[in-house]
VOBA-1610 file (N, C-alpha, C; in pm, whole numbers, padded with zeros to 5 digits, always signed):
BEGIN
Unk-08950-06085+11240Unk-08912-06068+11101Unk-08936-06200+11029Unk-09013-06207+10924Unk-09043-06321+10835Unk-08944-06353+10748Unk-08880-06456+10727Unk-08799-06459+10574Unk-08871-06543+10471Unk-08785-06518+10358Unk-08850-06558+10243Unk-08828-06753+10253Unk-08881-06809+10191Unk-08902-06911+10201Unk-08794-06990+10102Unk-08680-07065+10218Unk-08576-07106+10092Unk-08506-07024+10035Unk-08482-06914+10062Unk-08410-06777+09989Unk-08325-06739+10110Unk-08200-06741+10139Unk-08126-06676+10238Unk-08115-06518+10214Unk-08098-06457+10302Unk-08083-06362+10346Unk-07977-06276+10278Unk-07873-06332+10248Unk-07689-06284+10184Unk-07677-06434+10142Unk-07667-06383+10004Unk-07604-06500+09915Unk-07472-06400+09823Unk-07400-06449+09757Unk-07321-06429+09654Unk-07358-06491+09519Unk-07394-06307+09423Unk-07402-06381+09277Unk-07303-06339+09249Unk-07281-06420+09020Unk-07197-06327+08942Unk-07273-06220+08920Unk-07138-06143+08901Unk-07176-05997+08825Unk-07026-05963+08739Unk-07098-05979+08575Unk-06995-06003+08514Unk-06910-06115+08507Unk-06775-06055+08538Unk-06662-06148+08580Unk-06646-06162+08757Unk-06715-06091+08804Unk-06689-06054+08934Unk-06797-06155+08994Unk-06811-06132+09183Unk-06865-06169+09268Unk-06951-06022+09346Unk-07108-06062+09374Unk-07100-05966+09455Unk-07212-06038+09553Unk-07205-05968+09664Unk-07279-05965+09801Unk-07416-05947+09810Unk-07548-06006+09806Unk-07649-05965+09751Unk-07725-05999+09914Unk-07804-05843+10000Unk-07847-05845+10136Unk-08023-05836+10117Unk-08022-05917+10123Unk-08246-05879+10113Unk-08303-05959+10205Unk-08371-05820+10269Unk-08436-05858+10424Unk-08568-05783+10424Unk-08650-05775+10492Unk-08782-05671+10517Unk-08755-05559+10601Unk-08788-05465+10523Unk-08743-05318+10566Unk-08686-05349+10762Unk-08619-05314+10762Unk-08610-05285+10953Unk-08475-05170+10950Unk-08503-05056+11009Unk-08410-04952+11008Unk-08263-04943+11050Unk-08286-05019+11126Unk-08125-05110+11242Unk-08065-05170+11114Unk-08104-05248+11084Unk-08019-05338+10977Unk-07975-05264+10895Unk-08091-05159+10826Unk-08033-05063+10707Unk-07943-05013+10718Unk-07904-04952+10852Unk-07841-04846+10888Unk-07691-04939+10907Unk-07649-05004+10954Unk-07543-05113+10966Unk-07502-05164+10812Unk-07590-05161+10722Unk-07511-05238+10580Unk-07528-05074+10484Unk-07550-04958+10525Unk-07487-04852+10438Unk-07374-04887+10508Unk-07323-04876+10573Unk-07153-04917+10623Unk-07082-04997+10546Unk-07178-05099+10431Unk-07067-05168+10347Unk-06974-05096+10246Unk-06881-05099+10244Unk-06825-05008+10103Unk-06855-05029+10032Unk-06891-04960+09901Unk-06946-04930+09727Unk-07089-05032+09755Unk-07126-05016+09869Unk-07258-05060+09839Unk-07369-05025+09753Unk-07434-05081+09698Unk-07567-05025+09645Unk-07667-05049+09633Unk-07821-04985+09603Unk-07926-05028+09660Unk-08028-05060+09585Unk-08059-05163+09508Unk-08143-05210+09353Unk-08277-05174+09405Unk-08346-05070+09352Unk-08483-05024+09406Unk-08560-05126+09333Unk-08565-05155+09227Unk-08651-05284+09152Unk-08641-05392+09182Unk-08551-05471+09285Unk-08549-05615+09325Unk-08577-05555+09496Unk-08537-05460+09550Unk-08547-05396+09701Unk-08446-05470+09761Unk-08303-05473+09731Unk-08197-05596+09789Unk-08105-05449+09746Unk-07992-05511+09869Unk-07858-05451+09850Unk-07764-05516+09791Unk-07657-05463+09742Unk-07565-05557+09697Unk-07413-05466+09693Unk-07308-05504+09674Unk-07157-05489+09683Unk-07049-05572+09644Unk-06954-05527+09624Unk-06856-05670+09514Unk-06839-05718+09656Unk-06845-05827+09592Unk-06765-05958+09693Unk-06601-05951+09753Unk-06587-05858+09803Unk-06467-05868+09836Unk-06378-05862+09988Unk-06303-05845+10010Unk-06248-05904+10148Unk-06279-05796+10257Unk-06274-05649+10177Unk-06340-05543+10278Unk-06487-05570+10344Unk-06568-05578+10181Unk-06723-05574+10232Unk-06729-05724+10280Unk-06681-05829+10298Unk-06664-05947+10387Unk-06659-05878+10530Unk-06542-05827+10577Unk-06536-05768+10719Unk-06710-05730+10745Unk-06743-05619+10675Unk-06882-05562+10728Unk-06983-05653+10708Unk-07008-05762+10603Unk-07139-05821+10606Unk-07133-05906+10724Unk-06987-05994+10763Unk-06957-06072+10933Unk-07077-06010+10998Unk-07018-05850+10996Unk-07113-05796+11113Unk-07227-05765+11124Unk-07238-05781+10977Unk-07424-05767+11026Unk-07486-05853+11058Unk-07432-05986+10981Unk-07479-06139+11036Unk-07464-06144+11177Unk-07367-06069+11264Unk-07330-06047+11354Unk-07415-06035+11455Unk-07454-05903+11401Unk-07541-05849+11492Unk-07725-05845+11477Unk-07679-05932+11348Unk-07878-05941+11316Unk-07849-06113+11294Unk-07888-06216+11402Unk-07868-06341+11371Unk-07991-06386+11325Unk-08118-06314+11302Unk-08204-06351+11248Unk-08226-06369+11113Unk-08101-06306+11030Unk-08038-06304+10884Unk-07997-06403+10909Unk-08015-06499+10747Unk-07911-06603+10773Unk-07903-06581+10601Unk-07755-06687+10568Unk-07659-06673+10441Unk-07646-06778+10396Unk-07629-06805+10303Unk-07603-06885+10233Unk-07459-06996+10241Unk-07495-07078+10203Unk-07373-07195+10214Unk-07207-07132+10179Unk-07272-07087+10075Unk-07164-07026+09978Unk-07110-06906+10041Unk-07173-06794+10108Unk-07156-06671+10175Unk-07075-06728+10240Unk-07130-06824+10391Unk-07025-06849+10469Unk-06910-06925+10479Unk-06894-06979+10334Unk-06750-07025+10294Unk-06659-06917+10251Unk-06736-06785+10174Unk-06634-06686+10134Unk-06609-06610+10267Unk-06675-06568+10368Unk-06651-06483+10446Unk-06516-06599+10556Unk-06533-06730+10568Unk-06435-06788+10647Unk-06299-06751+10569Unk-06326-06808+10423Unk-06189-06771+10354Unk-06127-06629+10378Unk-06251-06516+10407Unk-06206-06380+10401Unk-06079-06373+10534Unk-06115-06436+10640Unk-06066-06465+10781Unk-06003-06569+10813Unk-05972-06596+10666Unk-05834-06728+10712Unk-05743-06666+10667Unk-05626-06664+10710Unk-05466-06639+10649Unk-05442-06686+10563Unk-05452-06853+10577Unk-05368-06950+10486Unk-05442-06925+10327Unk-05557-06908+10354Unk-05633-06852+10197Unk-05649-06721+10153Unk-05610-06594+10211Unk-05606-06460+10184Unk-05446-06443+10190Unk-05457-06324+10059Unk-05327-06267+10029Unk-05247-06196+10158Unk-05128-06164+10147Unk-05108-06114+10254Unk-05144-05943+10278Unk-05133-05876+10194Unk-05215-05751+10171Unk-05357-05790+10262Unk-05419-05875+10226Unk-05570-05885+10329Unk-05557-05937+10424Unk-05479-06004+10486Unk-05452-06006+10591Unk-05409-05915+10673Unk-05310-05842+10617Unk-05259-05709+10722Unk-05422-05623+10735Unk-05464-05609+10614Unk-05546-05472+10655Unk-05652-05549+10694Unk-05696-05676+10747Unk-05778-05730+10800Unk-05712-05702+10977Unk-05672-05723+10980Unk-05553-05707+11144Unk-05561-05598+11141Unk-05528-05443+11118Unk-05546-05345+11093Unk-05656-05308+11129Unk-05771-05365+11074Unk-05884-05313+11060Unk-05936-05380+11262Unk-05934-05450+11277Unk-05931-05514+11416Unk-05860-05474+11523Unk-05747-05388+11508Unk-05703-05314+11615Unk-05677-05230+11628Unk-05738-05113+11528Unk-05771-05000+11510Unk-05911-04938+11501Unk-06021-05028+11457Unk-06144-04993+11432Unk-06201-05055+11571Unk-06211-05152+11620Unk-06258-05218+11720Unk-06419-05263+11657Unk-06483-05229+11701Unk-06599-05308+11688Unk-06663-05251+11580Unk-06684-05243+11458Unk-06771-05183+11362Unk-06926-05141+11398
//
């Protein structure tokens, strides 16, 4: 798989007031199939990138795709929000439970 040159893989733009998750890779079916799993994802046919709000759910699932596709790589910024997503001391406690929740009930995404 080739990447783009200087362009990571998952970065975080604005959108609006918001944050969102922005995934652009070269077609490969494995990967596709692993980030429809993000919640309210969606799929910009004119840029060919995925994207999803930035938030502590779709954090859990993008982990895993970085996860499981280490040939993706993210941005500086990505992997400061996704640590925050998985720290306590910086997530509400609402995301924390359903982060724990989500880990010993779902098991491996």
């Amino acid at each position: 798989m080739e990447l783009a040159p200087d362009h990571p893989n998952v970065e975080l733009r604005p959108h609006g007031e918001d944050r969102i998750v922005v995934l652009a890779f070269p077609y490969d079916p494995h990967i596709v199939n692993v980030v429809r799993g993000i919640p309210s994802r969606q799929f910009d046919w004119d840029r060919k990138e995925w994207w999803a709000p930035a938030d502590d759910w779709a954090a859990v699932h993008v982990a895993d795709v970085l996860e499981r596709f280490p040939e993706l790589s993210a941005s500086a910024e990505v992997d400061t929000w996704l640590a925050s997503a998985f720290d306590p001391k910086g997530a509400s406690a609402a995301n924390v439970e359903a982060i724990n929740k989500l880990a010993e009930t779902a098991g491996k995404l």
